[in-house]
N, C-alpha and C positions, 0 to 999 in steps of 0.2 A: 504493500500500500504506500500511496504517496506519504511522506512527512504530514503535509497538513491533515490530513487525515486522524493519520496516528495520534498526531498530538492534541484535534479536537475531542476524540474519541477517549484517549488517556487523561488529559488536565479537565476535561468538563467532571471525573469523576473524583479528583485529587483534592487533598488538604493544599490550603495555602502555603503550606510551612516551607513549599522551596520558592513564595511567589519571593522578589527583589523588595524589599520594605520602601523604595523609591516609587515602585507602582502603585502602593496602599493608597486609597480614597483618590488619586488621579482620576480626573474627567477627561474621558474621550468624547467626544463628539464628533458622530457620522450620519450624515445628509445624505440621503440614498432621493433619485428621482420621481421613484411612482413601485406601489405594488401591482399595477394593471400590466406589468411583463415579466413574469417566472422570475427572468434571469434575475432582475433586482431583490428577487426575496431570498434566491439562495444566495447574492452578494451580503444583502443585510445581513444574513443568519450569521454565517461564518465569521463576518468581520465581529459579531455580537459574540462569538464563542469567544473567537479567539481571543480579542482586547479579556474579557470577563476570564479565563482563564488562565489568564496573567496575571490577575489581580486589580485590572483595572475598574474604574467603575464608566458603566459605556450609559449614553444619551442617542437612540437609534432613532432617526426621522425619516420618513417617508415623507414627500410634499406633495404627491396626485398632478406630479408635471405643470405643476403651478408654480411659479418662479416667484413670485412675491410671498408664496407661502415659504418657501427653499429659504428666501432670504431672510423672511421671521423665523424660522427654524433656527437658524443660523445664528442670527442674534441671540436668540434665547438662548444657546451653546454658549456663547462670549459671557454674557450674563450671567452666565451660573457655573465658572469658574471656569471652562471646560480647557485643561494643559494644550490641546491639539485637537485638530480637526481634519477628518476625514472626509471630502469633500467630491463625491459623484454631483457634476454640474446637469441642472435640466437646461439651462443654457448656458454655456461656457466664456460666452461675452456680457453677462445680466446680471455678476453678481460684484459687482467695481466695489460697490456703495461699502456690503459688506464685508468685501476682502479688505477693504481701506480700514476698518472697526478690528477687522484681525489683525494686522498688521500695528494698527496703535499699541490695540492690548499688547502684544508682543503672540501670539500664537501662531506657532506655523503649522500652516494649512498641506496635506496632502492631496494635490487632486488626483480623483481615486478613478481611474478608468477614462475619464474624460476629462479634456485638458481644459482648465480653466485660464481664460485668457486677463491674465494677471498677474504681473509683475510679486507677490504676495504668494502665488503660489512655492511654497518651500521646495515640492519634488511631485514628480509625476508616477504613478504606479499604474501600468498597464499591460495590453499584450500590444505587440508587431502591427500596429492598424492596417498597414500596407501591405502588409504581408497578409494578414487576411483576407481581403481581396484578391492578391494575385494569385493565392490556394484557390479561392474559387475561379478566378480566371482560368489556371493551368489544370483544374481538373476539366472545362469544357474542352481545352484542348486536346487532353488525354483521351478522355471519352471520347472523342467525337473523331480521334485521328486528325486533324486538321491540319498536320504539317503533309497527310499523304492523301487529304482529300481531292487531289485534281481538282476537278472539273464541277464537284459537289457544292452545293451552295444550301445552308443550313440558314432557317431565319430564327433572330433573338431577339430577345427585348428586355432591357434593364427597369428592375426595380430599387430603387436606392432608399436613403436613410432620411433621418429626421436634419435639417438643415440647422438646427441649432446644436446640433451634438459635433462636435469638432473631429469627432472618429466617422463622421460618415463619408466626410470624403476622403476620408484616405481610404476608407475602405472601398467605394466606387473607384477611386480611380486607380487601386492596385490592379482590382480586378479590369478593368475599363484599357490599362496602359498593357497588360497581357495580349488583349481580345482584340485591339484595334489592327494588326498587321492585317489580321485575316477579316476584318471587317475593310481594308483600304483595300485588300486584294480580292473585296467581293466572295470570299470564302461564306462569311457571315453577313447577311442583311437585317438590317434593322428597321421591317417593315414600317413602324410608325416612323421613323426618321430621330425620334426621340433617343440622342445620343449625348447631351449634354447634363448634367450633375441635376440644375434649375428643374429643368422637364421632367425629369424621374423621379424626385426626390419623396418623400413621404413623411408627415409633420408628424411629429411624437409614435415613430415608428408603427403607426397604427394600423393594424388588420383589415379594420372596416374602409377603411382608407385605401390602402393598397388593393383590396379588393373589385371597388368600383371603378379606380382606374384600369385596372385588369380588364373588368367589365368592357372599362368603355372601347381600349385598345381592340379586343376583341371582337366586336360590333363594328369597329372602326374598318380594319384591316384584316379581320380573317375570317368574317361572315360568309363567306364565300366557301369557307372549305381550304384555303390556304394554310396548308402545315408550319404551326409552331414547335420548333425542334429546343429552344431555348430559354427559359427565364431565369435571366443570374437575378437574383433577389440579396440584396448583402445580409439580412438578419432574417431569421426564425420567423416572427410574428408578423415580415411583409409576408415572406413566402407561404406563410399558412394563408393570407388573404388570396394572394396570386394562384394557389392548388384551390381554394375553393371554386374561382372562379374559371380555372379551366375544366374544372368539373361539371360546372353548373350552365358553362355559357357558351362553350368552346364546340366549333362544330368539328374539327379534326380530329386525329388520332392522339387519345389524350396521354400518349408515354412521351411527354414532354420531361426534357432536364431540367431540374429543378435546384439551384445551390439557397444555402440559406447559412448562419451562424447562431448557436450559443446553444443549443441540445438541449430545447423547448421539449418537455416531454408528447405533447402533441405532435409536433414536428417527427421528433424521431419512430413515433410511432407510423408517420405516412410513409418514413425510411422502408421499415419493417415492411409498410405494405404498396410500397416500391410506387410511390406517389411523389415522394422526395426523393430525390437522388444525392444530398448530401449536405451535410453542416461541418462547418469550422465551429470545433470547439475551444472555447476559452476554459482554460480550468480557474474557474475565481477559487476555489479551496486555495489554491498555490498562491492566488493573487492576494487572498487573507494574507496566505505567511509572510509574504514580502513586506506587505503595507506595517504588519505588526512589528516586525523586524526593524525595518525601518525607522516606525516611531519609538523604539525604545530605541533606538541608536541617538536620534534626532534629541530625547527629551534626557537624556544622558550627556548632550555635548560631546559625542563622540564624532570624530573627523569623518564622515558618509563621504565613498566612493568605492569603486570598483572591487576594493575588498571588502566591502558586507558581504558579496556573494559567497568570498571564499568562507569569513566567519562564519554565518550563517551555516555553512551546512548542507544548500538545499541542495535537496535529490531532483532537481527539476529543471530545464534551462531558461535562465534570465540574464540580459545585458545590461551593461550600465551605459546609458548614452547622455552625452552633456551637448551634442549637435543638431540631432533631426525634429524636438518639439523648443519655440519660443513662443512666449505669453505676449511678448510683443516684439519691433523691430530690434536685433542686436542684443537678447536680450532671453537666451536659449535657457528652460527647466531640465535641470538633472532629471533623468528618466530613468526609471528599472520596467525593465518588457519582457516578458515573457513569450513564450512560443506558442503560439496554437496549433490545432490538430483536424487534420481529416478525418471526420467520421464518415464511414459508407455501411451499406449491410457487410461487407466483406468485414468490417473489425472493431463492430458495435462491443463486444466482449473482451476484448486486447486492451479498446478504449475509453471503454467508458464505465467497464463492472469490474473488472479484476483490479482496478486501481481504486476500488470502491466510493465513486461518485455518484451511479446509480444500481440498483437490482436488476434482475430481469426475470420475468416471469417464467410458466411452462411454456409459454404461445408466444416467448418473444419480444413480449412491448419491455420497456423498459420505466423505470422510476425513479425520478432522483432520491439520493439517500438524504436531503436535507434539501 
């Protein structure tokens, strides 16, 4: 089993007596985005284990993708003593007012997954954004043979991310910077013509959203019977909109390729029944240990760089980068990122139960374990 794992599973059940007496009554404070997408409640949990089984005392907020609530949340964190803050943005340029209250207090902010564009931000904890993407790029290529397609002409269409989350375009355009040769060499067409970030894009990653666009794409351009052989979707809960709607609305052959991210348990269960053809997964268990890692280094005054990794420990790969993410011009966040993974029906069990993030049943479907 992964580290994070073991060590949720062993200190949730442990005496305090090995916690650090520096962590006693510590306030954490973590601002998660919304309970309305899986992924945020298994990030809440863990980070909630993990800080607590440290010894910390945690402050968990969910804001319902409301940003004035995020930002009252947040406040109220400063206010009620909170040592540090762990900070998943619902929009990553909306929260100036009170990164500027953190920064007086003296409290340094972790943005936790999504970069918050602010000089105040102390360090970034994420996975490879761009790299996710261009996993889902390079597996349509894989599938699809496309370096040996001749003469074959496959048509796709992009579903993208919420325009305030600062990982959505890197994830669009990992995937997007992959796909384009064979989209300039006519390999892939982009029946709608909808190829830029703007047009695709999907507000607070939403299902129902992503779905009637789908809808409408389809009514648009393949009302006819015109085979859809593609939809890269970047996250889980577009593409579960995008499957419903080639379900419901599609008049072609519906074994469309479908890429998605984060091992939405609905999701992988359309893997199972070969409606999804694939997710990148993030492991936030692992992304708990870093960020925990982290702030005990951070609230210690301990020198943070390339060798947490080694201290630390972790059984899992993560970089240290001070180059590829800046809050503003000139003016680049330490980063720790992580790797994500392909999940297909080929290694639902390699990847995703033996390392004990989810079960799997008699019949296959699978469940996350938190």
């Amino acid at each position: 089993m992964k580290k994070s794992l073991v060590v949720l599973a062993a200190l949730a059940t442990a005496t305090m007596m090995a916690v650090p007496a520096s962590a006693e009554g510590e306030l954490i404070g973590i601002a998660m985005p919304t309970q309305s997408l899986e992924r945020w409640n298994r990030d809440g949990s863990y980070l909630e284990e993990q800080f607590k089984a440290a010894g910390y005392e945690v402050d968990l907020k969910f804001s319902d993708n409301e940003v004035d609530q995020q930002v009252n949340d947040i406040q109220n964190m400063i206010s009620n003593g909170a040592k540090l803050l762990v900070v998943s943005a619902i929009d990553g340029e909306a929260l100036n007012t009170v990164m500027d209250e953190a920064v007086e207090a003296g409290i340094p902010v972790i943005a936790y997954d999504r970069l918050i564009m602010h000089d105040g931000s102390s360090y970034y904890v994420s996975f490879d954004n761009y790299t996710v993407g261009t996993l889902q790029g390079q597996f349509v290529v894989d599938t699809l043979d496309l370096e040996n397609a001749g003469d074959a002409v496959y048509n796709i269409e992009f579903t993208a991310g919420d325009p305030a989350d600062n990982n959505a375009g890197f994830f669009f355009n990992g995937a997007f910077d992959v796909l384009k040769p064979y989209i300039d060499a006519g390999t892939l067409n982009v029946v709608s013509g909808q190829t830029d970030f703007d047009s695709v894009a999907t507000p607070a990653w939403d299902t129902q959203t992503a779905l009637e666009r789908m809808q409408n794409i389809l009514a648009s351009y393949y009302a006819d019977g015109t085979q859809l052989d593609v939809a890269l979707c970047s996250n889980d809960s577009t593409a579960l909109g995008v499957t419903q709607a080639i379900e419901s609305d599609y008049a072609g052959d519906n074994t469309v390729l479908i890429t998605g991210q984060d091992g939405d348990e609905a999701n992988l269960a359309n893997i199972v029944d070969g409606k999804q053809s694939m997710t990148v997964y993030k492991a936030v268990a692992n992304e708990a240990v870093v960020t925990l890692d982290l702030a005990k280094a951070i609230l210690a005054g301990d020198t943070i760089d390339a060798g947490l990794i080694d201290a630390s420990g972790w059984d899992f790969e993560c970089a240290y980068d001070t180059e590829s993410y800046n809050t503003s011009e000139g003016h680049n966040c330490p980063s720790f990122l992580l790797v994500p993974t392909v999940v297909t029906t080929d290694n639902l069990q390699e990847a995703l139960v033996d390392p004990g993030y989810y079960t799997m049943d008699d019949d296959g479907y699978l469940h996350p374990t938190n």
